[in-house]
LUMLOMI-672929 format. One record per atom (N, C-alpha, C, O): x, y, z; residue in one letter. Coordinates in pm, whole numbers, plus 50000, padded with zeros to 5 digits. Atoms other than C-alpha are relative to their C-alpha. Layout:
<sites>
XYZa/...
</sites>
This chain:
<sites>
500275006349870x/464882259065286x/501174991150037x/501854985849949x/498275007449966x/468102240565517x/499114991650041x/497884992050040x/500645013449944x/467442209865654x/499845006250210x/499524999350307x/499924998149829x/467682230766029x/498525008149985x/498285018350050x/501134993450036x/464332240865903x/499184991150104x/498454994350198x/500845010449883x/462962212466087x/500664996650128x/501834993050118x/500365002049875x/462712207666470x/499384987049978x/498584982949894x/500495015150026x/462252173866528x/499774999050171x/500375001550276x/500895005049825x/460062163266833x/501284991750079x/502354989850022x/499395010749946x/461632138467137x/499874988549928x/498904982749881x/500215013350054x/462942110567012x/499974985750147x/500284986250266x/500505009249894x/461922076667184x/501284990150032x/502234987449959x/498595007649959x/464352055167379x/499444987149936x/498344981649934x/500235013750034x/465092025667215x/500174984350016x/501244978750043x/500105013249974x/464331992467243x/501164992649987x/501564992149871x/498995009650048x/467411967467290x/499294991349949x/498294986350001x/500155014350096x/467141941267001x/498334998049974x/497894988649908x/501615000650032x/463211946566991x/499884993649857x/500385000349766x/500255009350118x/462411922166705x/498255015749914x/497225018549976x/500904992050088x/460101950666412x/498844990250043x/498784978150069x/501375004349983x/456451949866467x/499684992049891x/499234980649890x/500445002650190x/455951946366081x/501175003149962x/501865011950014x/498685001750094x/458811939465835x/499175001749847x/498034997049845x/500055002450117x/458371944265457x/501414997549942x/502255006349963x/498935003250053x/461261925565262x/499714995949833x/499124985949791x/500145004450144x/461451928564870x/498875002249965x/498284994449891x/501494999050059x/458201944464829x/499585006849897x/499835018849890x/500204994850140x/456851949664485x/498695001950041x/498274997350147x/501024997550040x/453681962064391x/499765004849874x/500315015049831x/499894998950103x/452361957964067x/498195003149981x/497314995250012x/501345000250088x/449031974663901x/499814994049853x/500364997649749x/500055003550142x/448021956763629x/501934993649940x/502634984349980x/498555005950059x/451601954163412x/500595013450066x/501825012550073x/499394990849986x/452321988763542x/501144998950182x/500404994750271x/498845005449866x/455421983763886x/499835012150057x/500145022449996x/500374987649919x/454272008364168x/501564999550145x/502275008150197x/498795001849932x/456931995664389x/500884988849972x/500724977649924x/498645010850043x/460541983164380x/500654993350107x/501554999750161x/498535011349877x/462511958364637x/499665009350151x/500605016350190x/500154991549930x/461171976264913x/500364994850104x/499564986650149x/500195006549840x/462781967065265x/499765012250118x/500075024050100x/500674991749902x/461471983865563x/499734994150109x/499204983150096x/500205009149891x/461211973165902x/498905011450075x/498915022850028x/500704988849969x/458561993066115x/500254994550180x/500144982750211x/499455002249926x/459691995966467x/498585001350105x/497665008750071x/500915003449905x/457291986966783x/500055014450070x/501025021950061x/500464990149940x/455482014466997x/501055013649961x/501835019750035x/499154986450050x/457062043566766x/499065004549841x/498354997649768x/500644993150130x/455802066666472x/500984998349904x/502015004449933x/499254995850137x/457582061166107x/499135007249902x/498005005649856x/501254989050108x/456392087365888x/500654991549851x/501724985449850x/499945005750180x/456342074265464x/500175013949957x/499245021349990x/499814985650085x/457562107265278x/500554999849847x/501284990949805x/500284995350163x/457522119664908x/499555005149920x/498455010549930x/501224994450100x/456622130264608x/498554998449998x/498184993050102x/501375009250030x/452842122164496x/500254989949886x/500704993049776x/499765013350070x/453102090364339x/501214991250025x/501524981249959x/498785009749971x/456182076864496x/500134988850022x/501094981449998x/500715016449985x/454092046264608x/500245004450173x/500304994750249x/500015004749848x/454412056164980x/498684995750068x/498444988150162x/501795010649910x/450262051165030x/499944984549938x/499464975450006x/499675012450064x/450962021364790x/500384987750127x/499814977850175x/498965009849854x/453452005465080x/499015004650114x/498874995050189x/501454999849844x/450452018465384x/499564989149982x/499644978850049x/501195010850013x/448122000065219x/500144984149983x/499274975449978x/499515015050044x/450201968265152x/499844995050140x/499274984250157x/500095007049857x/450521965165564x/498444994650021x/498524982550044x/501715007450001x/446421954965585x/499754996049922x/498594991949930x/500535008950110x/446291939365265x/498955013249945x/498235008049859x/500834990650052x/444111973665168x/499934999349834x/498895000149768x/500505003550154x/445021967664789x/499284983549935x/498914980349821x/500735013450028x/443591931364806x/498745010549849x/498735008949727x/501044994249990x/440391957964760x/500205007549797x/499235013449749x/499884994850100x/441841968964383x/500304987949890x/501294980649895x/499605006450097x/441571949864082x/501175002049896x/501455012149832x/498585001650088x/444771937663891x/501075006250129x/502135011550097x/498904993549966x/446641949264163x/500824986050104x/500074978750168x/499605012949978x/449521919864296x/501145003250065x/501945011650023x/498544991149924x/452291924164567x/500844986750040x/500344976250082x/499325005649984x/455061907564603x/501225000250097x/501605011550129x/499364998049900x/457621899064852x/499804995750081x/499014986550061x/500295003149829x/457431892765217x/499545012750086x/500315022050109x/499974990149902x/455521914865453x/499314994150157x/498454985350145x/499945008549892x/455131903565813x/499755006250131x/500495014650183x/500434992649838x/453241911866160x/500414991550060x/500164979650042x/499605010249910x/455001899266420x/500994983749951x/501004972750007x/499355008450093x/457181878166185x/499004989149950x/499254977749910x/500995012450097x/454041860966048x/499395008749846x/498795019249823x/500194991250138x/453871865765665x/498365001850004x/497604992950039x/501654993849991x/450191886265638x/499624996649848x/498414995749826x/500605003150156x/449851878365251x/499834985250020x/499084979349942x/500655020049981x/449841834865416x/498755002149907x/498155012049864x/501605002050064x/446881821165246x/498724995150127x/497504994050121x/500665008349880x/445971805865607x/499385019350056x/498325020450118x/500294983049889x/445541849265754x/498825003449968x/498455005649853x/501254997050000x/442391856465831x/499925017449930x/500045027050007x/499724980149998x/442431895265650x/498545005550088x/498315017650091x/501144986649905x/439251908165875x/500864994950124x/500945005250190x/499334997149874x/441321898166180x/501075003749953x/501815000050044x/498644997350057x/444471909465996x/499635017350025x/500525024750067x/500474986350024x/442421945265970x/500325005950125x/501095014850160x/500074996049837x/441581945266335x/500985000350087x/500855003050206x/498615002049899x/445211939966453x/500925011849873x/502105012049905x/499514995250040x/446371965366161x/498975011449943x/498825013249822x/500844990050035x/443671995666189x/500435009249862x/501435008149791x/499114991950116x/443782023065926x/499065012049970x/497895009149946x/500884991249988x/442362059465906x/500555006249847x/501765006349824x/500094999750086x/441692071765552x/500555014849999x/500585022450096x/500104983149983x/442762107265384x/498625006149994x/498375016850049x/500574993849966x/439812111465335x/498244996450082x/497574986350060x/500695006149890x/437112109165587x/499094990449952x/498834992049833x/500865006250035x/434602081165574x/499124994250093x/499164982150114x/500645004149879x/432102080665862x/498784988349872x/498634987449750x/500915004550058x/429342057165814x/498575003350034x/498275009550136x/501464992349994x/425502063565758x/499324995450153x/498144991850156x/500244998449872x/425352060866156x/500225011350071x/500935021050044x/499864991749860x/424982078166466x/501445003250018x/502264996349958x/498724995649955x/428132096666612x/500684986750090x/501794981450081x/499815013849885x/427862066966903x/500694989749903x/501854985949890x/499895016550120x/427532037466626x/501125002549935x/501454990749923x/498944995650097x/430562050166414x/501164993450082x/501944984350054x/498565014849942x/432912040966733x/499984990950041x/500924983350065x/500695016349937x/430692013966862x/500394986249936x/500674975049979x/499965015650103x/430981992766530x/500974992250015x/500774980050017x/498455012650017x/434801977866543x/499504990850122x/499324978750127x/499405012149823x/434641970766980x/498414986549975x/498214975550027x/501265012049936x/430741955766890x/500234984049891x/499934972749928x/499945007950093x/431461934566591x/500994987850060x/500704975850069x/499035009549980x/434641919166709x/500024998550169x/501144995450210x/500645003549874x/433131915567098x/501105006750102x/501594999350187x/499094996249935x/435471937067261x/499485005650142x/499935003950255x/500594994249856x/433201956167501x/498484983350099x/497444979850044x/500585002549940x/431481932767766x/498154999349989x/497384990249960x/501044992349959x/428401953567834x/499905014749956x/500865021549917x/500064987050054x/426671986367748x/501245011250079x/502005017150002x/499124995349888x/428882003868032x/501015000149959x/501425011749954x/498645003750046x/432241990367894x/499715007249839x/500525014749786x/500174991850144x/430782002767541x/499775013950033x/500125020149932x/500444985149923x/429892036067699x/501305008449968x/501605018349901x/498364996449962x/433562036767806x/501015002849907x/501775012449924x/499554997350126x/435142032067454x/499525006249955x/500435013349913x/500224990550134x/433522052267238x/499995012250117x/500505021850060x/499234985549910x/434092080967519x/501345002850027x/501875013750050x/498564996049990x/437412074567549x/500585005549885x/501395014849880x/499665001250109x/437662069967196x/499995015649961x/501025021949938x/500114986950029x/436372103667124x/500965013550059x/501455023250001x/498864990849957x/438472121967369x/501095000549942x/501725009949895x/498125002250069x/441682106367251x/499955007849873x/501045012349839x/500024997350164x/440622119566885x/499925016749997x/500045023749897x/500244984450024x/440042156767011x/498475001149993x/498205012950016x/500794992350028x/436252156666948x/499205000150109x/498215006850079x/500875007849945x/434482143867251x/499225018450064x/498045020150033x/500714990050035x/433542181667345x/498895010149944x/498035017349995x/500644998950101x/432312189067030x/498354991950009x/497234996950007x/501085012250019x/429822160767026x/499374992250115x/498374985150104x/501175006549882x/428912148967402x/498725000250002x/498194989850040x/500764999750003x/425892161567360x/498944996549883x/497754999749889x/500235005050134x/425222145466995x/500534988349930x/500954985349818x/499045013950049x/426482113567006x/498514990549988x/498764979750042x/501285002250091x/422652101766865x/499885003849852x/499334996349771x/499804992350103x/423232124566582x/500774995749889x/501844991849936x/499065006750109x/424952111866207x/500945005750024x/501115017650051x/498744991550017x/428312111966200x/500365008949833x/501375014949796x/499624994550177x/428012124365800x/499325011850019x/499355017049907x/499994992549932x/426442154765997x/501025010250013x/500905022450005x/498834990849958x/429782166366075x/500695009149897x/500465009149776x/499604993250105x/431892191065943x/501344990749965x/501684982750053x/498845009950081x/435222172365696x/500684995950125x/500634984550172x/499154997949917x/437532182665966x/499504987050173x/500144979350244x/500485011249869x/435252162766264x/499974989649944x/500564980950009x/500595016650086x/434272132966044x/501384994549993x/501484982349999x/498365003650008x/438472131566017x/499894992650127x/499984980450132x/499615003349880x/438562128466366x/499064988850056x/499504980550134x/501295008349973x/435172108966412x/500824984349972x/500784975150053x/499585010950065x/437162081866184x/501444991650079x/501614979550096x/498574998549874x/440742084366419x/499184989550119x/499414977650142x/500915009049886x/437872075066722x/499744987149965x/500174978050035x/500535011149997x/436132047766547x/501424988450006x/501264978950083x/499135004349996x/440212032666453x/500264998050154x/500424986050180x/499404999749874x/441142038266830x/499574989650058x/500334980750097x/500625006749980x/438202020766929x/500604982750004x/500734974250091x/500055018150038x/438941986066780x/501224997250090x/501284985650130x/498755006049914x/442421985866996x/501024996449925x/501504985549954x/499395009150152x/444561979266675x/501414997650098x/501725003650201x/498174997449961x/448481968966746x/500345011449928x/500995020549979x/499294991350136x/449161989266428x/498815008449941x/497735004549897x/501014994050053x/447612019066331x/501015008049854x/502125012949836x/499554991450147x/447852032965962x/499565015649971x/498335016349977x/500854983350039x/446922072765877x/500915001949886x/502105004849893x/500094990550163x/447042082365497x/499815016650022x/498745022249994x/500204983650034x/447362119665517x/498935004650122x/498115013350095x/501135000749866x/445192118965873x/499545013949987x/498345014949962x/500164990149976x/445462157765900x/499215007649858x/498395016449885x/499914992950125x/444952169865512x/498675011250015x/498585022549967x/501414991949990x/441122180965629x/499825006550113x/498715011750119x/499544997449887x/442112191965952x/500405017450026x/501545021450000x/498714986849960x/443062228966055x/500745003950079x/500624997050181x/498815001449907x/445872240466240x/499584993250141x/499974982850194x/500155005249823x/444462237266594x/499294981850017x/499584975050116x/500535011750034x/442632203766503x/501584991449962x/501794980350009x/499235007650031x/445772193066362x/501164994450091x/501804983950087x/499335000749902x/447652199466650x/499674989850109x/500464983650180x/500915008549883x/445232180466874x/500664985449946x/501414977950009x/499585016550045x/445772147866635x/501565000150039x/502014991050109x/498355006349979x/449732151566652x/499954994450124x/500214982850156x/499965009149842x/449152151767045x/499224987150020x/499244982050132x/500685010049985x/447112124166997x/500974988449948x/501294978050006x/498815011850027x/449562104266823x/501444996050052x/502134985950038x/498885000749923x/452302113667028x/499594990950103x/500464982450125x/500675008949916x/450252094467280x/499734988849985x/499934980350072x/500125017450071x/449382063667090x/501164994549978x/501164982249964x/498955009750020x/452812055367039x/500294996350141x/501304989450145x/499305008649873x/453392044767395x/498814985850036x/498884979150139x/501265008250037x/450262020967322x/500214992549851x/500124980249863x/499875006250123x/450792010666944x/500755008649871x/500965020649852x/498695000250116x/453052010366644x/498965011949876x/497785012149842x/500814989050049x/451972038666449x/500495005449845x/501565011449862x/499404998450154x/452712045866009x/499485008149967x/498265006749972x/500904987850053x/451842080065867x/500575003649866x/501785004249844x/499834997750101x/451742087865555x/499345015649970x/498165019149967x/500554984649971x/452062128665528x/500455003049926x/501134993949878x/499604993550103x/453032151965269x/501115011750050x/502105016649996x/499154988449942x/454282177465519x/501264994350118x/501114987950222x/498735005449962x/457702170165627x/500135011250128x/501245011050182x/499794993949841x/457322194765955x/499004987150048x/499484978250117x/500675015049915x/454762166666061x/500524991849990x/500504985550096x/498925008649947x/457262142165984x/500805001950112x/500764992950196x/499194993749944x/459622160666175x/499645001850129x/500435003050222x/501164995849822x/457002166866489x/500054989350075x/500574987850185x/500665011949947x/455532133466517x/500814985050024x/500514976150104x/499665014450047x/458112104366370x/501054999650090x/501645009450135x/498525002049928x/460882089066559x/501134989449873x/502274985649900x/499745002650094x/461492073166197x/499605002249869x/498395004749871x/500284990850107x/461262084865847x/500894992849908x/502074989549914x/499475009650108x/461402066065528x/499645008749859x/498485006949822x/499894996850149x/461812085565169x/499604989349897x/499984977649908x/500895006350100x/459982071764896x/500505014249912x/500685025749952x/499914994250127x/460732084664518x/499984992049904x/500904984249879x/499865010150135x/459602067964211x/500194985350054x/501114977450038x/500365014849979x/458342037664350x/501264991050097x/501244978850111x/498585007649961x/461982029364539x/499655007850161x/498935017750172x/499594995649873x/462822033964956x/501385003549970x/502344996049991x/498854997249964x/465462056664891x/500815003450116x/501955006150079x/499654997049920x/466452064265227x/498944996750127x/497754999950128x/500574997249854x/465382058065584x/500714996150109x/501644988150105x/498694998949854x/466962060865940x/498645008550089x/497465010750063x/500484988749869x/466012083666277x/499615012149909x/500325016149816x/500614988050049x/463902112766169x/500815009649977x/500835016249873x/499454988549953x/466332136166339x/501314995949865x/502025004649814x/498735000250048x/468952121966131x/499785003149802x/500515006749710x/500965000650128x/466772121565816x/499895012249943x/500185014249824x/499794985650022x/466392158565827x/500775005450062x/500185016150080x/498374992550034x/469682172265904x/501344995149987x/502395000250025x/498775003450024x/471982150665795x/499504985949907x/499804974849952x/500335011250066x/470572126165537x/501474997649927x/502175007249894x/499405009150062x/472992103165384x/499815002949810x/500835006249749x/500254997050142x/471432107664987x/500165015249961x/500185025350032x/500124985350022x/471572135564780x/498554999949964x/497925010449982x/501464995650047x/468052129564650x/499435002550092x/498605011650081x/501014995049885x/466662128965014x/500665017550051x/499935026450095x/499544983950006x/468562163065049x/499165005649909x/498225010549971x/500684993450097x/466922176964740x/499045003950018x/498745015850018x/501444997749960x/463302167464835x/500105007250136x/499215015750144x/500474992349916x/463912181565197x/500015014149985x/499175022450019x/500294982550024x/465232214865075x/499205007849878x/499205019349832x/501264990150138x/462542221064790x/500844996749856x/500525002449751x/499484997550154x/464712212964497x/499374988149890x/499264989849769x/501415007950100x/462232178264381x/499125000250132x/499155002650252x/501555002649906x/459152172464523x/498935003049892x/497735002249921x/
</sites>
């Protein structure tokens, strides 16, 4: 495989001097005694997609989950460094992490509706954190929500109905809606598509091509044509290190490393 293997989507005009949505500087992550990540800097750029790419185990869901504090949620696990929304460090001891969540959404690989209704699933973020008004204004989100996600179709007529009901592939998308919902700045997707099939998957890319003119967007994918589709930046991960990242386009056909050469044309991974 060449690196002209990949077609790389429009890239987005960029921002003069736009100060990074989220910065990570020097970020470790440590399980237990075992070091999941090394010195990691990374800047994540405002209303644009950076895809995380690698092996399995490189630590790139490692570094997702560090932006929401998601490994708080794992025992022995301890991160170090500086990472920063809006240049405010998010590990402070003063940061609220459930409003830290709600300003840094995050859709799982793998799906996780809850033991609600199709409705209640995208209702919960806007009702909890008082976003919708009135029933009407709640009406409005979780319909929009659903469209934006591809399923609203599917389910207009079953939005009473469990979302654990669904088949993998909807409950993916069910989970996309309920994220949309809350309004995040920053949305996270772990492997969004993995349960997904082609035409479903296609729907989410257009869906994310769309959210970036709305919010800052981090994917963590395995398939380097969805890097290549969706990102207007692209960060290599190997063995716990950011070996490489730049412009997507530049990422795959003309990387700078030889190791990010290697992994794009099949020779590690």
């Amino acid at each position: 495989m060449t690196t002209e293997a990949f077609a790389t989507g429009p890239a987005a005009a960029p921002t003069p001097n736009a100060p990074p949505k989220m910065q990570g500087e020097k970020v470790c992550v440590f399980y237990g005694d075992k070091q999941a990540l090394f010195d990691v800097d990374l800047k994540i750029e405002p209303f644009s997609v950076t895809s995380l790419i690698g092996p399995s185990g490189c630590g790139k869901s490692t570094f997702l989950r560090s932006l929401n504090r998601m490994n708080d949620t794992i025992d022995g696990c301890r991160v170090a460094g500086r990472i920063s929304l809006d240049d405010d460090d998010i590990y402070d001891p003063s940061i609220d992490v459930v409003e830290l969540r709600a300003r840094v959404g995050m859709v799982f690989q793998k799906p996780n509706p809850f033991p609600k209704s199709i409705y209640e699933n995208v209702a919960y973020g806007p009702r909890i954190h008082g976003i919708a008004r009135n029933k009407a204004d709640m009406d409005e989100i979780v319909h929009s929500s659903l469209r934006r996600a591809g399923l609203w179709n599917e389910v207009k007529d079953r939005l009473t109905e469990p979302g654990t009901g669904l088949s993998g592939g909807q409950q993916q998308r069910l989970c996309i809606a309920r994220a949309i919902a809350t309004r995040p700045e920053v949305l996270l997707m772990d492997e969004p598509c993995s349960a997904l099939d082609p035409i479903a998957t296609a729907v989410i890319e257009e869906l994310i091509d769309e959210l970036r003119e709305n919010f800052t967007i981090v994917i963590v994918t395995h398939s380097m044509q969805q890097a290549a589709r969706v990102s207007q930046k692209t960060a290599f991960f190997h063995l716990g290190k950011l070996i490489e990242e730049g412009r997507t386009e530049d990422i795959f056909t003309n990387p700078r490393n030889k190791q990010t050469q290697d992994y794009i044309t099949g020779r590690i991974g």
